[in-house]
C-alpha positions as CSV (number, residue, x, y, z in Angstrom):
1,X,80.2,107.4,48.5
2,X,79.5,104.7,45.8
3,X,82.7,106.3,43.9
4,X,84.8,106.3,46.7
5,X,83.9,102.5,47.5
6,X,85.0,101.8,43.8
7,X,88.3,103.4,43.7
8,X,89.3,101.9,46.8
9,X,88.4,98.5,45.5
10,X,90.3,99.4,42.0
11,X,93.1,100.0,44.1
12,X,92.7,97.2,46.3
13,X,92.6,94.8,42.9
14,X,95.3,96.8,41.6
15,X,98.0,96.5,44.6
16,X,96.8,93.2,46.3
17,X,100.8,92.8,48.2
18,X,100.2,96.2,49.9
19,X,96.4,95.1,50.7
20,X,97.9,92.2,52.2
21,X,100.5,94.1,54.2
22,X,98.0,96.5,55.6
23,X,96.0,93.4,56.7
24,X,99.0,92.2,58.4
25,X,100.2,95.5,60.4
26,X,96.7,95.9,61.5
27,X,96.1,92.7,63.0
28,X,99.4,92.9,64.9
29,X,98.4,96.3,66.5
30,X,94.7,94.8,67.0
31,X,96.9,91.8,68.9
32,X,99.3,94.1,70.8
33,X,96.5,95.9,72.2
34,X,94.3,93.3,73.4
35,X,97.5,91.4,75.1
36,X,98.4,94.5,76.9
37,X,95.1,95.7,78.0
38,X,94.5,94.8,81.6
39,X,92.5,91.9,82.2
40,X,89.3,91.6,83.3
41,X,89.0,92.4,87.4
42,X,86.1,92.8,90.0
43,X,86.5,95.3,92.2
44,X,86.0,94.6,95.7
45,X,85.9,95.7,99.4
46,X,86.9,95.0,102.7
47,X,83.5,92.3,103.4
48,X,84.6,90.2,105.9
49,X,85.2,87.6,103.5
50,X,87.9,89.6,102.3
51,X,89.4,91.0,105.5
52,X,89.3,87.4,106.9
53,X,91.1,85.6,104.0
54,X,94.1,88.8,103.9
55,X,94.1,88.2,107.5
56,X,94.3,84.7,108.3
57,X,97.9,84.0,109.9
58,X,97.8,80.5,109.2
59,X,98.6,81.1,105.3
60,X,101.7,81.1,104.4
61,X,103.4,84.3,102.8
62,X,106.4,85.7,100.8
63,X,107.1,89.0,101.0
64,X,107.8,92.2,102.9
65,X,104.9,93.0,106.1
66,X,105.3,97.3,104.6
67,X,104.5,95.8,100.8
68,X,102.2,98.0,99.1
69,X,100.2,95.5,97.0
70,X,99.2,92.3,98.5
71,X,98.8,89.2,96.1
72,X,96.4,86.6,97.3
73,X,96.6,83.0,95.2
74,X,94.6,79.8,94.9
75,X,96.5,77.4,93.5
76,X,96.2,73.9,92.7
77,X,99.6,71.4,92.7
78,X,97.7,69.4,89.9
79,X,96.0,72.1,87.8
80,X,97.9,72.9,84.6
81,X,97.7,76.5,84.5
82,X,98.8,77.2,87.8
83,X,101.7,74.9,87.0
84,X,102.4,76.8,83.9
85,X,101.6,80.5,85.5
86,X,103.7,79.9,89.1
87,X,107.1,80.9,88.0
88,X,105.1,84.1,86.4
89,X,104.8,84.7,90.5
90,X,108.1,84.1,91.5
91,X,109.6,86.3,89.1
92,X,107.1,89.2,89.9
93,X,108.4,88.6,93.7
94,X,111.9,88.4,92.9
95,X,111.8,92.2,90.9
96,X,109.3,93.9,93.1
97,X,110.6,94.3,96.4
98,X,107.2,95.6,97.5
99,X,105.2,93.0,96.6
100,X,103.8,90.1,99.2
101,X,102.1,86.5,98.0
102,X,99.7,84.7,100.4
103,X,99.4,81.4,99.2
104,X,95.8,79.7,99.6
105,X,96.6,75.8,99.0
106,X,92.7,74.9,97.6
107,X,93.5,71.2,96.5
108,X,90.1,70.8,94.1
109,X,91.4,68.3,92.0
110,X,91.2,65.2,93.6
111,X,93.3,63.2,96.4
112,X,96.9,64.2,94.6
113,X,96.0,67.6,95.5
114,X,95.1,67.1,98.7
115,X,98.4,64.7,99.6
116,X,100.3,67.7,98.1
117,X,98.5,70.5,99.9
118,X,98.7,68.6,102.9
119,X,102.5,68.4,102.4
120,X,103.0,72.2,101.5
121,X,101.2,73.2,105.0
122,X,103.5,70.6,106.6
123,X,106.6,72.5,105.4
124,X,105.7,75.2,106.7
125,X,106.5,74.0,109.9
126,X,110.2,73.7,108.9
127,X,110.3,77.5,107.3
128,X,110.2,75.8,104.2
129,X,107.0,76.1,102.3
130,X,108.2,78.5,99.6
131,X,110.8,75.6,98.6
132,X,108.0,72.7,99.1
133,X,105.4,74.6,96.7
134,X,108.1,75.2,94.1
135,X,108.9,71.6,93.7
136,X,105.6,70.3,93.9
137,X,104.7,72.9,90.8
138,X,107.6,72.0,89.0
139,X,107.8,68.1,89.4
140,X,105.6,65.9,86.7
141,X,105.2,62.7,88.5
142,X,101.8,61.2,90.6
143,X,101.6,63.0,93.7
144,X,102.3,59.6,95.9
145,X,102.8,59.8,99.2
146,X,106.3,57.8,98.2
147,X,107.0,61.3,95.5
148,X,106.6,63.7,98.1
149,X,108.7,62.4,100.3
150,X,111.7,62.8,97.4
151,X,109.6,66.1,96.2
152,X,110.8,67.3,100.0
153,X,114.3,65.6,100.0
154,X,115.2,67.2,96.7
155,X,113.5,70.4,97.9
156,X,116.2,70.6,101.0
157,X,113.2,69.5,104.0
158,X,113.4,66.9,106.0
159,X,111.3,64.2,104.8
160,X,111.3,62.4,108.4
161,X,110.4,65.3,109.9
162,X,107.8,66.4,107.2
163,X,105.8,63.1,107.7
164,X,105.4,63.4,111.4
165,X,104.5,67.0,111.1
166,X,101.8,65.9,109.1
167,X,100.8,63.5,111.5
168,X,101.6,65.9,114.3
169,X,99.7,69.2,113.2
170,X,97.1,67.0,111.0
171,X,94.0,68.9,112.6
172,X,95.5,72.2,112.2
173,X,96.7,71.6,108.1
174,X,92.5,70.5,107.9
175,X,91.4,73.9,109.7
176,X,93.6,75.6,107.8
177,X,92.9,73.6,103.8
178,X,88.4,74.6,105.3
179,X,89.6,78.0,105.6
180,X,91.2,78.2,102.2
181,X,88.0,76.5,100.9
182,X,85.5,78.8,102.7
183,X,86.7,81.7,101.3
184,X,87.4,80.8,97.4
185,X,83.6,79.6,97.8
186,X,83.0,83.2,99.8
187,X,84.3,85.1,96.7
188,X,82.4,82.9,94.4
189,X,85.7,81.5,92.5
190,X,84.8,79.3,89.9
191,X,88.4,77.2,90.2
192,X,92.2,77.9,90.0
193,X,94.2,79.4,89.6
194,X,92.7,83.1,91.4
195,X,94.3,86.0,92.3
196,X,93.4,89.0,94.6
197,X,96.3,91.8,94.0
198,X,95.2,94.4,96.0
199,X,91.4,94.8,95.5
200,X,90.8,93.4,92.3
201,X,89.8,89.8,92.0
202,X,91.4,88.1,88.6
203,X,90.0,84.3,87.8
204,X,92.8,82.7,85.5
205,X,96.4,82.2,84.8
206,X,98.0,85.3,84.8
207,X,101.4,85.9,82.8
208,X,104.2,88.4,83.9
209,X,102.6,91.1,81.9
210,X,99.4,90.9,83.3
211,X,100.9,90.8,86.3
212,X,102.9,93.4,86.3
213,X,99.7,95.2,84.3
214,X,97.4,94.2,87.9
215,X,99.7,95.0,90.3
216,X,100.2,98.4,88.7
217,X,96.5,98.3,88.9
218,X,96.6,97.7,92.7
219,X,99.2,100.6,93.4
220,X,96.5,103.1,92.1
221,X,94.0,101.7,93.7
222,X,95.0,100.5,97.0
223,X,94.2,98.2,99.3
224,X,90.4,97.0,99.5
225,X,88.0,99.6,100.8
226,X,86.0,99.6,103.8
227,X,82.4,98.7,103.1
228,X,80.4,102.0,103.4
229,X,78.2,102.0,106.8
């Protein structure tokens, strides 16, 4: 064994560009594996946490009612990596004609969120939330009261009509922003952005591979189990 040791490092010494090359091909395939390995899920069932939150009418959706994978996101309109990781989403919705998004506004970031949250449920109301949560990800200015109102004009809403929904359906956007809240704390998240695709529960920004990697996931597993009696 000692002799074998030695003549690899003789040849090693001896030929340090194609040392250096192996290095290199083997850290690549060491890379391409761990970026295309699946990330890390918990499996879950049907609890009632779970059924409530994939059955709660008042979130908005995108998406087909026979899709085969359900997608269930917390999102933030002020956290960086949902920001980042949304048009990840939209893509996965535009090519996957079998795939539905329930959006779970959770504004944990202070009163921005909440103004922008607030707004999102608000549009809603005009059939226009998918357009309102777009802008608000993509725009980069303080989440005024002031912004929003352009955030919506820009976005194709009525911003007269936004603000007195929001006055208008103010207890109901509440209800709705506690139920979002009670069931991120329910499945224990930790923050945003979260994802539930089908029955696996993914804390993190997800990218279109891993994306398409869980929803692929989902497909084989199906939708959350029943809890065993």
């Amino acid at each position: 064994m000692k002799r074998l040791f030695d003549s690899l490092a003789d040849w090693a010494d001896a030929h340090p560009r194609r040392v250096l090359a192996i290095a290199v091909v083997v850290g690549l395939a060491i890379t391409f594996v761990l970026q295309n390995r699946p990330p890390p899920a918990l499996t879950l069932e049907r609890t009632p946490v779970v059924a409530g939150l994939l059955d709660d009418a008042g979130t908005p959706r995108v998406g087909p009612a026979d899709a085969d994978v359900v997608v269930v996101l917390f999102t933030d309109y002020r956290c960086p990596i949902c920001r980042r990781t949304d048009p990840a989403l939209e893509r996965l919705v535009a090519r996957d004609p079998k795939v539905r998004v329930h959006y779970k506004d959770w504004p944990i970031l202070g009163e921005q969120s909440t103004l922008a949250a607030r707004a999102a449920l608000a549009a809603e109301r005009q059939g226009k939330y998918l357009a309102m949560h777009r802008a608000l990800m993509a725009d980069n200015a303080p989440l005024t009261p002031a912004e929003i109102g352009r955030i919506a004009a820009d976005a194709g809403l009525d911003p007269a009509r936004l603000e007195a929904d929001l006055i208008q359906y103010d207890k109901e956007i509440d209800r709705q922003l506690a139920a979002h809240a009670n069931q991120a704390f329910g499945l224990g998240l930790k923050g945003t952005p979260a994802y539930l695709v089908g029955p696996h529960l993914l804390q993190g920004g997800l990218d279109d591979a891993s994306l398409e990697q869980a929803v692929a996931r989902a497909r084989t597993a199906g939708p959350p189990k029943p809890q065993p009696e």
